[in-house]
C-alpha positions in Angstrom: 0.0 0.0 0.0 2.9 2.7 0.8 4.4 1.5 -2.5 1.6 2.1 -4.3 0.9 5.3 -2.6 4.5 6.4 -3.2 4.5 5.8 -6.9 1.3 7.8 -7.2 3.2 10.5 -5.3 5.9 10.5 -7.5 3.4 11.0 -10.7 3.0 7.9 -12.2 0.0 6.8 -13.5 -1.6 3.8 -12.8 -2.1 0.4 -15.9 -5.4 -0.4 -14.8 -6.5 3.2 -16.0 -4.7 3.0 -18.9 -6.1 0.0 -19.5 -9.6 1.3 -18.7 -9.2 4.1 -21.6 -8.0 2.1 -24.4 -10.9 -0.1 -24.0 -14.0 2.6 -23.9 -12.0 4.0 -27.5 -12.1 0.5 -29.5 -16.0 0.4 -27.8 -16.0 3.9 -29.2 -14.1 3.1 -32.4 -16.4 -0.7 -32.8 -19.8 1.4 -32.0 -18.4 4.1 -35.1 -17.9 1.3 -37.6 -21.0 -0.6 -36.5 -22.9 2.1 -37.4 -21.2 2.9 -40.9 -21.8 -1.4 -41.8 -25.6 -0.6 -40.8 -25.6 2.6 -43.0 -24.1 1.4 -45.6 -26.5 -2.1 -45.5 -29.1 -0.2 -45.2 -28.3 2.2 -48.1 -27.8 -0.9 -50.2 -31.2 -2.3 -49.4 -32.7 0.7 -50.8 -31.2 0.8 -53.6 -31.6 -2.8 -54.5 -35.4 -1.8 -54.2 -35.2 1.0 -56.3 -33.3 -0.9 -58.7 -36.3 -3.5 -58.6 -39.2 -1.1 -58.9 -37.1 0.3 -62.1 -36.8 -3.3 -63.8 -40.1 -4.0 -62.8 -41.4 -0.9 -65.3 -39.0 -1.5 -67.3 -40.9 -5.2 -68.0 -44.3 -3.5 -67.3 -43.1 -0.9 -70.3 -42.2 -3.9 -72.9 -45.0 -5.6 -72.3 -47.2 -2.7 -73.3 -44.8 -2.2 -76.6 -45.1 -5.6 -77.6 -49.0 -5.6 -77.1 -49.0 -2.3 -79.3 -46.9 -4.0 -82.2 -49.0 -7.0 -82.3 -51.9 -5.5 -84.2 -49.5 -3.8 -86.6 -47.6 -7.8 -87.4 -51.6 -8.8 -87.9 -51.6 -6.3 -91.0 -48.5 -7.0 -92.8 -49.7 -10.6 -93.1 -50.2 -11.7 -96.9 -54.0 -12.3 -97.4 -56.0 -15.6 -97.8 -56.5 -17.0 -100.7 -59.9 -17.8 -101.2 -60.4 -20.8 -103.3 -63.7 -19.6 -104.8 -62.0 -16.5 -105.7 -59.4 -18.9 -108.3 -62.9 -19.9 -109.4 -64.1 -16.8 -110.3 -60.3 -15.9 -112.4 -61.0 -19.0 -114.3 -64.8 -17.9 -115.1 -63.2 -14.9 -116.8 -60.9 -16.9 -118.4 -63.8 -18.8 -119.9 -65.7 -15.5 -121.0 -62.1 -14.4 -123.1 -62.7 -17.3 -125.0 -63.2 -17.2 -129.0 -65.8 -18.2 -131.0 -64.7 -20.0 -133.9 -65.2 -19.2 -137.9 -68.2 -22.0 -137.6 -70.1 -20.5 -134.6 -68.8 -16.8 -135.7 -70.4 -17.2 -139.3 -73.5 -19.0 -137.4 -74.2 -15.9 -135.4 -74.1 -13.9 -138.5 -76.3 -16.1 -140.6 -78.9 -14.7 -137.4 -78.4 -11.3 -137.4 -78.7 -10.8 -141.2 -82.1 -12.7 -140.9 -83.1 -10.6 -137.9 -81.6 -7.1 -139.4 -81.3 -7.3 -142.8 -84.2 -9.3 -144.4 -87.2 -7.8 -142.4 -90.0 -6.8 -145.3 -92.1 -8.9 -145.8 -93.5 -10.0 -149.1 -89.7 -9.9 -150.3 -87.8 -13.3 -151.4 -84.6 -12.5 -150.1 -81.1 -14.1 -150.2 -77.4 -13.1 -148.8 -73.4 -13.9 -150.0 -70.7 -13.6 -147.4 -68.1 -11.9 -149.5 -65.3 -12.2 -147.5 -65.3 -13.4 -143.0 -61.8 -12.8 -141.5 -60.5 -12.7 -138.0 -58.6 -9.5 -137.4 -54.8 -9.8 -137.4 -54.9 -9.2 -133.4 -57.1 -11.9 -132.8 -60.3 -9.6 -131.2 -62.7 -9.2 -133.9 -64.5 -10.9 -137.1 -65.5 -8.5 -139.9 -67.5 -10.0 -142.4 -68.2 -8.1 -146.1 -71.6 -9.7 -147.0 -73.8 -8.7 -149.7 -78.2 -8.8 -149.4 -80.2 -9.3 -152.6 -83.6 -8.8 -153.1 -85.5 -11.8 -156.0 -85.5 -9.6 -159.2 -85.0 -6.3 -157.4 -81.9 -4.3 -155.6 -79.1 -5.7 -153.2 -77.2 -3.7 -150.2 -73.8 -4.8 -149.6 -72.5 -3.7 -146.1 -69.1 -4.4 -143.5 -70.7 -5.6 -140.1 -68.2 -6.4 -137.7 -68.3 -8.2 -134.0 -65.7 -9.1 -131.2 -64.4 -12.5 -131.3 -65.4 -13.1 -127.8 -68.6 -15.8 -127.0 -71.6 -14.2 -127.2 -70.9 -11.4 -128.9 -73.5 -9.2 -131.0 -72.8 -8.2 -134.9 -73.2 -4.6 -135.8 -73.2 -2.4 -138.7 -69.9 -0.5 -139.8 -70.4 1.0 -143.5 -72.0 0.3 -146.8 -73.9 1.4 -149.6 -73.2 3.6 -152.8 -72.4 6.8 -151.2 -69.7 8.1 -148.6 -71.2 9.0 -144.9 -69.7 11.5 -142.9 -67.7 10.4 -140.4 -69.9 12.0 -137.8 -73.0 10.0 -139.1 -70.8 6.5 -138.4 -71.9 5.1 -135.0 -68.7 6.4 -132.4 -66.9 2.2 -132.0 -67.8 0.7 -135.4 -65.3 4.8 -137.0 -62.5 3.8 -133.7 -63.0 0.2 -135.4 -62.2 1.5 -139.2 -59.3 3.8 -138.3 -57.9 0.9 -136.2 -58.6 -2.3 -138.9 -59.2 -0.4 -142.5 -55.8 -1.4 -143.8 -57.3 -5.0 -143.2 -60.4 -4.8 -144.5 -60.2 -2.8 -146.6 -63.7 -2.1 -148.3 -66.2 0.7 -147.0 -62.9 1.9 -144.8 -64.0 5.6 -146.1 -66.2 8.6 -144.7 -66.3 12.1 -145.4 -65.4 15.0 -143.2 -67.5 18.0 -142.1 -65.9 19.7 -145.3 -67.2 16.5 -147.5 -63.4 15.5 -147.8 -62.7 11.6 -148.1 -60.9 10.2 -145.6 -59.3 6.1 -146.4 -58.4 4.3 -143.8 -57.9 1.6 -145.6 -54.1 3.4 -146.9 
């Protein structure tokens, strides 16, 4: 006891209180870098959350894109085929068909009876000059010639499309040139386009009375 009492009055200081003091500053220095682990978990929590609700609209924001595309894909897909529309295609084919010079000349043979040979009390008879199929292949044109027994005859051009079904109808004849304008509108398109085939009656007169041959 004097030794210790001695020491402390010759100013030394004590191990147990330095002892003392160095442990309250590694509690101190712990408790300090307890709390900076906790902040900084804490901090990382949150921004694992916020880095969660982000993805999550993210997703939610796709989904909505891809939904709004869909409809658009829909569009751009080639159409159906309908096999009753191929049907209908090959109906039209059919209707392009031809007649041939047989049918062609039959249909003719009908309309000159029904057009051509209508007063009665007259003996009448016809001549098919000359029956060609245009170079293009779309009409007939047929130079015929109508007689009346002991009295005039009336040659004429008719001309029809080549196509089944077709009707006959006048283009030009008689003695005299018409005018152009008289000339029913397709049978005048049909001599400017064909009268180097045909030929005859390929002529008509201006409003000045001048010839015009479209047969040159």
């Amino acid at each position: 006891m004097q030794d210790s009492f001695d020491a402390r009055m010759q100013g030394q200081t004590p191990e147990p209180a330095e002892k003392a003091k160095s442990n309250k500053l590694w509690i101190i220095i712990s408790a300090v870098l307890l709390i900076g682990v906790i902040a900084l978990a804490v901090t990382e929590v949150l921004a694992y959350q916020e880095m969660s609700k982000r993805d999550e609209k993210i997703t939610e924001l796709e989904k909505k894109i891809e939904d709004l595309q869909k409809p658009a894909e829909k569009e751009e897909e080639p159409p159906i085929v309908d096999d009753d529309d191929e049907g209908d295609d090959v109906d039209a084919d059919k209707e392009e068909e031809i007649d041939d010079m047989d049918a062609a000349k039959s249909s003719l043979d009908a309309y000159i009876k029904k057009t051509k040979m209508t007063v009665s009390g007259y003996q009448y008879s016809y001549t098919i000059n000359d029956m060609k199929l245009t170079k293009d292949g779309k009409y007939y044109y047929a130079l015929i010639t109508v007689s009346i027994k002991n009295g005039s005859n009336d040659s004429s051009l008719e001309y029809r499309l080549a196509k089944k079904g077709s009707d006959w109808k006048y283009v030009n004849g008689g003695q005299a040139v018409p005018l152009c304008s008289e000339l029913d509108s397709d049978a005048l398109t049909f001599m400017k386009n064909y009268g180097k085939e045909f030929k005859a009656y390929a002529t008509c007169a201006d409003e000045n009375h001048k010839t015009i041959d479209y047969s040159k």
